[in-house]
C-alpha positions, 0 to 999 in steps of 0.5 A, spaced: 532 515 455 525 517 455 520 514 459 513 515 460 511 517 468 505 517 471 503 521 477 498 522 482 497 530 485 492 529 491 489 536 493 484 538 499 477 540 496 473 546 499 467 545 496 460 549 498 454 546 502 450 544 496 456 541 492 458 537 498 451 534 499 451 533 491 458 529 492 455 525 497 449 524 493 454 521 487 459 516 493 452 514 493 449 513 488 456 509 486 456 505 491 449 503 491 452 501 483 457 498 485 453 493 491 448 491 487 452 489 481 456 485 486 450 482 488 447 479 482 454 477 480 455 473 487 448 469 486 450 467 479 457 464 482 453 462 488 448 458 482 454 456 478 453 461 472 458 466 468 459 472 471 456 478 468 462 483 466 462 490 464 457 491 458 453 486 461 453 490 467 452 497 464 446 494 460 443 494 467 444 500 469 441 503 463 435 498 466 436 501 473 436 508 471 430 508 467 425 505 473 422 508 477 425 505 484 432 506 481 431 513 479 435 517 483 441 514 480 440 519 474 442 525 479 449 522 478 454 523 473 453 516 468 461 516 466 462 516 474 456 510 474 461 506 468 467 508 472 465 504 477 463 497 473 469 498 470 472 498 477 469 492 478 470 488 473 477 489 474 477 487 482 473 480 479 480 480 474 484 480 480 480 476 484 480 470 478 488 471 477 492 465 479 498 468 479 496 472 483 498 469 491 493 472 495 486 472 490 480 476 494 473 476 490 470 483 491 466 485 498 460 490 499 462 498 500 459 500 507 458 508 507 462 513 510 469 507 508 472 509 502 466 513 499 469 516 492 468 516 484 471 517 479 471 521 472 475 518 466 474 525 462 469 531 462 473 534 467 478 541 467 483 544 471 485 552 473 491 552 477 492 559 477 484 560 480 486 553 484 479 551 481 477 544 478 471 543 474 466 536 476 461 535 471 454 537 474 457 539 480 461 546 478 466 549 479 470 547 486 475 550 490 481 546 492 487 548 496 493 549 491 499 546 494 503 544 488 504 545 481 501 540 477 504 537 471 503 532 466 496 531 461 490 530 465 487 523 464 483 522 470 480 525 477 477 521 483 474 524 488 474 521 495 472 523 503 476 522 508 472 523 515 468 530 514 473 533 509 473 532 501 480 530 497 481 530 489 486 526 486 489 527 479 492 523 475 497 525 470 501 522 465 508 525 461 514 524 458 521 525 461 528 524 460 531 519 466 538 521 467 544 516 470 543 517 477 547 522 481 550 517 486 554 510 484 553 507 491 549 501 492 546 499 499 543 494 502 537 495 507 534 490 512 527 492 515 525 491 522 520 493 527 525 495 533 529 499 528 525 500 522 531 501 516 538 499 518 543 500 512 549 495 510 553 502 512 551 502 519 546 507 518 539 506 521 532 509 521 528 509 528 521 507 527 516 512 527 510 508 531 505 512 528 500 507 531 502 506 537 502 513 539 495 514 539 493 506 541 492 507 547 488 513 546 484 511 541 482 505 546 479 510 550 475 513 545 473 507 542 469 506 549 466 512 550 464 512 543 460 503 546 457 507 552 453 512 548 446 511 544 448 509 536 446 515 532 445 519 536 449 527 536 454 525 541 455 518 538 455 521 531 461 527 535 466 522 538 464 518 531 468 524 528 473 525 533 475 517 532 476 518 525 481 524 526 485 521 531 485 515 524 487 521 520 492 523 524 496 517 525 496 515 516 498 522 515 504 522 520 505 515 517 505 517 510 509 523 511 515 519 515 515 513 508 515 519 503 521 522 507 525 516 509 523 513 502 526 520 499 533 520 503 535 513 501 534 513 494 537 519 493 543 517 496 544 510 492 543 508 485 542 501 487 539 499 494 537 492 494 531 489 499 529 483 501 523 480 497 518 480 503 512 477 502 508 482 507 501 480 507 503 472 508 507 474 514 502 479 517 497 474 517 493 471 524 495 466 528 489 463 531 489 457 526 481 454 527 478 449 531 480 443 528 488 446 528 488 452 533 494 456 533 501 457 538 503 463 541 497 468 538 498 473 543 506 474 541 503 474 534 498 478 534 503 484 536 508 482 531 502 483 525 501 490 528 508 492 529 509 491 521 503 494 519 504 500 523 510 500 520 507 500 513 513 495 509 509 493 503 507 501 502 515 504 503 518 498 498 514 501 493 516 508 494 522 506 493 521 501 487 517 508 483 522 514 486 528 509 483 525 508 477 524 516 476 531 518 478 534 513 475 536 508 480 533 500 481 531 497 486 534 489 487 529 484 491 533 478 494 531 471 497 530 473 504 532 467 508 537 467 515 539 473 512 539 474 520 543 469 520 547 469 515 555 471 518 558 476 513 565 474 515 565 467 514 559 465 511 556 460 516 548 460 517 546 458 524 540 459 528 545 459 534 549 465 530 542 470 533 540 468 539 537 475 541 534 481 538 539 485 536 546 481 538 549 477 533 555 472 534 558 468 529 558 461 533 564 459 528 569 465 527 566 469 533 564 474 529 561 480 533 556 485 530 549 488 531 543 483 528 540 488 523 546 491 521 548 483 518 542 483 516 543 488 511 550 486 509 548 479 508 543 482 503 547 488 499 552 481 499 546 477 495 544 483 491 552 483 488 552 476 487 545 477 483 548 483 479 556 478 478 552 472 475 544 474 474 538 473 479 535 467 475 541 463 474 543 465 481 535 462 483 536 456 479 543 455 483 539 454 489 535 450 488 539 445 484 544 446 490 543 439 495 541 442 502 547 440 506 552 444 501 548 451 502 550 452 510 557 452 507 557 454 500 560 462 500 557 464 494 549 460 495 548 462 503 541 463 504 
């Protein structure tokens, strides 16, 4: 079966001086593009007028370029400039979405966070030279660490810290083959183990964050006692943002290994459907409403952003789809507390962390281990009788026979 795939191959730049004061000059430029379009369209919303979208706002740019006070704009690349319209154009799309569960209007760029730009065309690459060419910036050295594959069909260029990345998007067709394996597995993620397999295996937690925490903490404080902008401050500034670098590139590498090591291993693994961003949200609540056990919670959220859940099930819904595997999402209510032998969900059937007691049967079993047994169990009544008619048979079922129904426990 052919499928179309598309793939990102990120790279570290080794610019010259002058080619990296140009790339600085074009994250600027853009940003400044990217701010002052998002002004115009916040008044107009503030004043109750459509928005501008990208033709009109491209309009404007021609104007800005061609005045004297925005000038400097023409240094820049123009497809990067509309490249950054369009980028706007969509965040206002998304934000505007109502299927959407969490909508955002955009926000203002600040520099030195997430500076980059875009070429949707204009650029070429040699591999056997490890050089690739950004228009008016010339050809630029990158460290080749793997073979590109696909047709090129765009590039960004990003700092990260002190240091300059690209990133090639290619796209291609591919044979997808049956999955080697036939097995089908469940997972329950946590933040004392983070993946427990419903065969017993698990996956201890790399922390990531946690490591430096402490250390980062007495860096931040350093940093509060020197003068702003001054050299020292601008030194720790750097040391800072490496110790950032460090921990997302040891959280990165861990989610693509682990990721790696359980899809191919399964053709199936079925999830629970976690809505990560509701659950990591704060608890302070408002005056009018003030939240419970926010310190309690407050360490919960950064548990599971450490762990980095939302970015791992999307590892393993794309690295299934290009090894022919699929990936099942169930209803994750009192999966905990669910017990596998007899189908009785009790609150009482957890009453710690880790150990599970089924208060009718006496089953025995560690809490994360039934957990992932009770969502393999929900991933095989999905596939036997279709997820949609298995979602309309809960919500029909009265409440009370739901606790004692084996096929329709939640």
């Amino acid at each position: 079966m052919k499928n179309t795939i598309r793939k990102a191959f990120k790279f570290r730049l080794n610019p010259k001086p002058d080619q990296a004061q140009k790339m600085v000059g074009f994250a600027g430029a853009n940003r400044f593009v990217w701010n002052k379009a998002l002004a115009m369209n916040l008044f107009r919303l503030e004043n109750k007028q459509s928005i501008l979208w990208y033709h009109e706002m491209a309009f404007w740019l021609t104007l800005w370029k061609q005045s004297d006070e925005y000038g400097f704009l023409k240094t820049a690349h123009s497809q990067t400039l509309q490249q950054t319209l369009k980028n706007l154009e969509r965040a206002f799309k998304d934000g505007f979405d109502k299927t959407q569960p969490l909508k955002r209007i955009p926000v203002f760029k600040r520099k030195g966070l997430g500076d980059s730009f875009r070429y949707p065309q204009g650029f070429k690459l040699e591999q056997d030279t490890n050089r690739v060419f950004l228009p008016k910036i010339g050809w630029v050295k990158y460290r080749n660490s793997r073979q590109v594959i696909g047709e090129l069909k765009n590039v960004t260029v990003s700092r990260k810290g002190k240091h300059w990345y690209v990133s090639i998007q290619t796209e291609y067709e591919a044979d997808i083959q049956r999955h080697q394996s036939t097995s089908i597995v469940g997972i329950d993620l946590g933040v004392k183990r983070f993946v427990t397999l419903s065969d017993g295996n698990c996956i201890e937690p790399l922390n990531s964050f946690k490591q430096w925490e402490k250390k980062l903490a007495l860096a931040q404080r350093k940093l509060a006692r020197k003068a702003k902008f001054s050299a020292n401050w601008k030194k720790q500034k750097q040391k800072i943002t490496r110790a950032h670098e460090r921990i997302a590139s040891a959280r990165l590498d861990f989610l693509h290994k682990s990721s790696t090591v359980i899809c191919k291993n399964h053709a199936m693994v079925v999830v629970e459907d976690l809505k990560v961003k509701t659950m990591s949200k704060s608890a302070k609540g408002d005056i009018t409403r003030p939240g419970r056990n926010v310190k309690a919670k407050s360490g919960l959220n950064k548990a599971i952003l450490d762990q980095g859940w939302g970015m791992f099930m999307q590892m393993l819904e794309y690295k299934q789809a290009w090894l022919g595997g699929d990936v099942l999402k169930v209803n994750p209510k009192h999966t905990s507390q669910t017990c596998p032998c007899c189908a009785h969900v009790a609150k009482e059937n957890r009453l710690t962390q880790s150990k599970f007691e089924c208060v009718e049967c006496g089953y025995t079993e560690n809490a994360d281990v039934v957990g992932a047994l009770s969502v393999l169990a929900r991933g095989h009544r999905g596939l036997a009788c279709g997820v949609e008619s298995l979602d309309l048979m809960m919500k029909q079922e009265p409440a009370g026979r739901r606790e004692s129904h084996p096929l329709l426990t939640a």
